[in-house]
Backbone as CSV, one residue per row, in Angstrom:
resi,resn,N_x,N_y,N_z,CA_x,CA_y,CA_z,C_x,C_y,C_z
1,UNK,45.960,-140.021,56.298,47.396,-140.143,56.238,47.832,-141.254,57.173
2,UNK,48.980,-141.929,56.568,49.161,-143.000,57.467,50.719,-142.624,58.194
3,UNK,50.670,-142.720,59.451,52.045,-142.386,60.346,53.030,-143.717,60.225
4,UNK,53.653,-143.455,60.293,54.752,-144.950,60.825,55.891,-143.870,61.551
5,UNK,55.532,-144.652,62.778,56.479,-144.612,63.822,57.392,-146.197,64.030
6,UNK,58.508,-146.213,64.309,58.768,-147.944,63.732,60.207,-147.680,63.210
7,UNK,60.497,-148.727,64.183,62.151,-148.827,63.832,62.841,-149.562,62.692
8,UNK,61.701,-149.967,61.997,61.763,-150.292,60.511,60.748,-150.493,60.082
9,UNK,61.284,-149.692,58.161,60.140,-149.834,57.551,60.738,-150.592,56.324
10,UNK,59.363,-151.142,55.521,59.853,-152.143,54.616,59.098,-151.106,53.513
11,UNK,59.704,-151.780,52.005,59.150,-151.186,50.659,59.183,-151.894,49.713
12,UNK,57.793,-152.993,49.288,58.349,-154.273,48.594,57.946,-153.449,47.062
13,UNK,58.231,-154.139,46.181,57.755,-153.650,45.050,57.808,-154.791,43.882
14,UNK,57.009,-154.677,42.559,57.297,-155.615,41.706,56.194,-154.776,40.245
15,UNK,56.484,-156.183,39.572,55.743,-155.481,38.117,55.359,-156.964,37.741
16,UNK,54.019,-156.779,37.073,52.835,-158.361,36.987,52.610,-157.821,35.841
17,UNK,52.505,-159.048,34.887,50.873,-158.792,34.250,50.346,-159.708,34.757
18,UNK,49.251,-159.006,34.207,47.580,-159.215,34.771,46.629,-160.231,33.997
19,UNK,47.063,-160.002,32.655,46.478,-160.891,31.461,47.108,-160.361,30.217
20,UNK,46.968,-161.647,29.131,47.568,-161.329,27.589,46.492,-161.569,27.152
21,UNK,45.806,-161.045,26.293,44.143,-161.817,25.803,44.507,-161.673,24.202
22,UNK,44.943,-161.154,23.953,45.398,-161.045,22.314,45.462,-162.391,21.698
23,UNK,46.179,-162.847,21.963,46.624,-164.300,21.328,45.782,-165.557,21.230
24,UNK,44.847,-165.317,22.263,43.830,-166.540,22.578,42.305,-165.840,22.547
25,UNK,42.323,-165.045,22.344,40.667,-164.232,22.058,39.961,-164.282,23.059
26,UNK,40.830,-163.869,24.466,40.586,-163.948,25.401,39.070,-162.911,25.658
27,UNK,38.138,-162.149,26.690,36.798,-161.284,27.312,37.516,-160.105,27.139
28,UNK,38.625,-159.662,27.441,39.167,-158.314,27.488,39.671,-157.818,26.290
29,UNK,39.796,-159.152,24.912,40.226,-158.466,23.921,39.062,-158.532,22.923
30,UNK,38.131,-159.727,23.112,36.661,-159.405,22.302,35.627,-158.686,22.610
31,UNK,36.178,-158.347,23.652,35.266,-157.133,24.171,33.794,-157.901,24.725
32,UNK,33.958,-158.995,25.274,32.484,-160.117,25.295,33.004,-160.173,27.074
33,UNK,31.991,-160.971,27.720,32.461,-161.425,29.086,32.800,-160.507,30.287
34,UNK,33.492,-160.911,31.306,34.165,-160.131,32.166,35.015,-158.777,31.642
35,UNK,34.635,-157.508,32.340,35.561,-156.796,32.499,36.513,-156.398,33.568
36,UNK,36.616,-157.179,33.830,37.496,-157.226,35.758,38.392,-158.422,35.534
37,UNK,39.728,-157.726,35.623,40.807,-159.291,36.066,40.829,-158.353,37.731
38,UNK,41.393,-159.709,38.552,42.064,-159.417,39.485,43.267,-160.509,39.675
39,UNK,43.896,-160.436,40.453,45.182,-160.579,41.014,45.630,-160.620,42.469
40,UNK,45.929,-161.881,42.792,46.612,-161.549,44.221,47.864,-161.443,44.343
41,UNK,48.440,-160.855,44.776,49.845,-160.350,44.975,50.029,-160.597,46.554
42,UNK,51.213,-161.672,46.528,51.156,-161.820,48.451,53.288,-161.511,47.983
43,UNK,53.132,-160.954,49.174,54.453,-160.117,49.907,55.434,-161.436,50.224
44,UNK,56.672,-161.164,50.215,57.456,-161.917,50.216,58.143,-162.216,52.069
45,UNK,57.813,-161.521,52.626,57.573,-161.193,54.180,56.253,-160.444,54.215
46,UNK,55.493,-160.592,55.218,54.483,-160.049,56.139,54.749,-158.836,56.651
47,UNK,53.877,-157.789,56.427,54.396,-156.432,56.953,53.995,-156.321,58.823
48,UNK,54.151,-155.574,59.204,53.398,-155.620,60.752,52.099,-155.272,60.774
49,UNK,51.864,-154.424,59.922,50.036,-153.910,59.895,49.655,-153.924,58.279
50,UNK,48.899,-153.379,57.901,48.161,-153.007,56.164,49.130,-152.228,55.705
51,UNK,49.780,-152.546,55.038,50.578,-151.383,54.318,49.800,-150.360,53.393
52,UNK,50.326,-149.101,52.824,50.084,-148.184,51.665,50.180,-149.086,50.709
53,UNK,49.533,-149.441,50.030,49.686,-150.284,48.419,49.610,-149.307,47.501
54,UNK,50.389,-148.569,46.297,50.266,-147.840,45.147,50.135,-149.012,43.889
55,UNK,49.484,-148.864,43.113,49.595,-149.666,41.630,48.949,-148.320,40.165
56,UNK,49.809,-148.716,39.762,49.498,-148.216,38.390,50.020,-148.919,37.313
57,UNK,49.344,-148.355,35.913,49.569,-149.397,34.515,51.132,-149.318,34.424
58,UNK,52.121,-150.300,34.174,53.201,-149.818,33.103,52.934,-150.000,31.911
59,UNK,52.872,-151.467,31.481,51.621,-151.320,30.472,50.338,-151.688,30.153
60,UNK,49.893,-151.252,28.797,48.448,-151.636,28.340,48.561,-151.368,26.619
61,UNK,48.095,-152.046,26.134,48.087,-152.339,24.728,46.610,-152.792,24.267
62,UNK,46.335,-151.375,23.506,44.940,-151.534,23.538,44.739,-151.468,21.635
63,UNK,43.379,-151.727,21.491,42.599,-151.435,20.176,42.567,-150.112,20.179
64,UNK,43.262,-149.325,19.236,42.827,-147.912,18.389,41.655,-147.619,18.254
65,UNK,40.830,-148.742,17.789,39.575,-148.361,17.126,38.539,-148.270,18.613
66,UNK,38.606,-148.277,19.393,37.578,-148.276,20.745,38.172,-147.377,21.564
67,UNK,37.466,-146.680,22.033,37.746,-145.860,23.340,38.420,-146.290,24.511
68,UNK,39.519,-145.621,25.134,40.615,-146.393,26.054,39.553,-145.904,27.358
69,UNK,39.342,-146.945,27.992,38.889,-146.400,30.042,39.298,-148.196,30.096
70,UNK,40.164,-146.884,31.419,40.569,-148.323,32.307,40.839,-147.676,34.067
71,UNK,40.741,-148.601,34.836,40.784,-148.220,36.408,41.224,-149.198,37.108
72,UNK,42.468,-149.393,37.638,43.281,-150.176,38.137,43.542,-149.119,39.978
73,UNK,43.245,-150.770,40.530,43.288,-150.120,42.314,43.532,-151.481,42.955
74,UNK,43.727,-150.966,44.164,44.494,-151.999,45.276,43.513,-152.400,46.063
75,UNK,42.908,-153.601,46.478,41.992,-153.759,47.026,42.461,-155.013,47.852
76,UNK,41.107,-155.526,49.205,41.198,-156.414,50.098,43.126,-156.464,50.652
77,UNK,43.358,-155.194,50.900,45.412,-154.952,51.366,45.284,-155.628,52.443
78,UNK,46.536,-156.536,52.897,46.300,-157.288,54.442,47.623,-156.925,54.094
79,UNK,48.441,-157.653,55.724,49.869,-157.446,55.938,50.633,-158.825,55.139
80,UNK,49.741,-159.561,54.085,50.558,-160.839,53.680,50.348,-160.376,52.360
81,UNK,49.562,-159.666,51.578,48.951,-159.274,50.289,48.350,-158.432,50.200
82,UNK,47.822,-158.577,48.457,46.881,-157.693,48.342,46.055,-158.070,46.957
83,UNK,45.138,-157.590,46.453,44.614,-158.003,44.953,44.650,-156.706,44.561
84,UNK,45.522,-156.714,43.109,45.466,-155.565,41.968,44.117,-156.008,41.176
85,UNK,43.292,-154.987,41.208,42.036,-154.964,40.375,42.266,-154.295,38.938
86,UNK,41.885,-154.589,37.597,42.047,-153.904,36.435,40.517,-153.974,36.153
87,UNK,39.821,-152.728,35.556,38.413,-152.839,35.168,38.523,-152.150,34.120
88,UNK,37.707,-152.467,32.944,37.504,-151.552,32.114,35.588,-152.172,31.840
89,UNK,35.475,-150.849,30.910,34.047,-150.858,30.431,33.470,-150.405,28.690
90,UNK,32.517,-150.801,28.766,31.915,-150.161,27.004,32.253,-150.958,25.978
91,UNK,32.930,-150.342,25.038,33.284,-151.303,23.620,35.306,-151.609,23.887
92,UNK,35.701,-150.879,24.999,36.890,-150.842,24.855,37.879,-152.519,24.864
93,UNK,38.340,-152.664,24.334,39.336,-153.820,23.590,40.399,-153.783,23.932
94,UNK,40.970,-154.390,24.906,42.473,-154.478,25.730,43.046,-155.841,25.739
95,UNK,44.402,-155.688,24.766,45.072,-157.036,24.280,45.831,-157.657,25.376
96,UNK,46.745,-156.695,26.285,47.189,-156.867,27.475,47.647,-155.600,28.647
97,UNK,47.207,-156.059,29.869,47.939,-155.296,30.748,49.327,-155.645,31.512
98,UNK,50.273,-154.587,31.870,50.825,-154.969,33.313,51.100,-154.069,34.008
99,UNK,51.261,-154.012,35.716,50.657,-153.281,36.566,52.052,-153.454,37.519
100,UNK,52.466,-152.252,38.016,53.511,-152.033,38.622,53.285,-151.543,39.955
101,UNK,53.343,-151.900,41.193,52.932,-152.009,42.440,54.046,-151.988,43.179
102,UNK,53.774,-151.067,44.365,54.784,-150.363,45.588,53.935,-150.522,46.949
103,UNK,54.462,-151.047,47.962,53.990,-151.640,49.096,55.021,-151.132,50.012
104,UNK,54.456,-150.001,51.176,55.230,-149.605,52.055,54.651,-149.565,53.650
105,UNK,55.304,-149.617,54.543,54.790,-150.182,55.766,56.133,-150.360,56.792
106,UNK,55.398,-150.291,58.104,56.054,-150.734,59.312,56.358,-152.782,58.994
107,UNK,57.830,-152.959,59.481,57.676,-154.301,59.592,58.995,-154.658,60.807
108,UNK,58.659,-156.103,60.826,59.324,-156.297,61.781,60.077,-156.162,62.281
109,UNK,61.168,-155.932,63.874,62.404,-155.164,63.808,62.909,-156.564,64.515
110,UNK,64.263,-156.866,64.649,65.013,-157.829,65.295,64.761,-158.152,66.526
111,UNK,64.600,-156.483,67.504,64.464,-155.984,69.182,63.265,-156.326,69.267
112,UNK,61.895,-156.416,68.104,60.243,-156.631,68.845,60.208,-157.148,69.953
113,UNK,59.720,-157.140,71.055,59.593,-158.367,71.571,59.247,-159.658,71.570
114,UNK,58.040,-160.006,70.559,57.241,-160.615,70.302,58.168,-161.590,69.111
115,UNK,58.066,-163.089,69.198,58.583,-163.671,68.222,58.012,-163.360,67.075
116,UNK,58.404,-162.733,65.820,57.568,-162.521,64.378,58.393,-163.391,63.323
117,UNK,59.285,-163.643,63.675,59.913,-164.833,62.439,60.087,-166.088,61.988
C-alpha cells in the first residue's frame, strides 16, 4: 500500500491508443511478428516520487474468429512517466487498442522548500 502524506496530491489522467493495425496489416492484426506494443506516456508535470499508475483497455477491437487474451500493465513508472505495455498471445488477431490510464501521487507544494519548478 502506498501512503501519501503531502500537502498535495496530483491525479493526471488520459486515454491513448496504442496501435490501429487493421488498415495497414499491421503484427497484431496478422497475427505474424511482435506481440507487445508499448508506449511511453510522460506526465505533463513531474510527480515528487513514483506514482500509483492504473491502466486498463477502453478499447479493443478484435477478430471473432480467434480467441481474445490480452494483458495490459504499467511498467518502468518514474515521477516523469511511464510505459503502458499491451501483450497478447496464440492465434489471437487485434485490429486496434486504446488504453485509459490514471496516475496518482504526492507532488509538488508551493511552501516545499526546495526549488521544484
Amino acid at each position: 500500500m502506498k501512503f501519501l502524506i503531502n500537502q498535495a496530491i496530483g491525479i493526471e489522467q488520459g486515454d491513448d491508443i496504442l496501435f490501429s493495425d487493421y488498415a495497414d496489416g499491421g503484427d497484431m492484426w496478422t497475427g505474424s511478428g511482435s506481440r507487445e506494443r508499448r508506449k511511453t506516456v510522460e506526465f505533463g508535470t513531474p510527480f515528487k516520487s513514483e506514482p500509483a499508475v492504473h491502466v486498463a483497455l477502453s478499447l479493443w477491437d478484435m477478430d471473432s474468429a480467434t480467441n481474445a487474451r490480452a494483458d495490459v500493465s504499467a511498467e518502468l513508472i518514474t515521477r516523469e512517466g511511464f510505459d503502458v505495455v499491451f501483450r497478447t498471445w496464440g492465434d489471437t488477431r487485434i485490429a486496434r487498442v486504446r488504453v485509459r490510464w490514471m496516475a496518482i501521487g504526492d507532488v509538488f507544494h508551493e511552501d516545499d522548500w526546495q526549488d521544484v519548478y
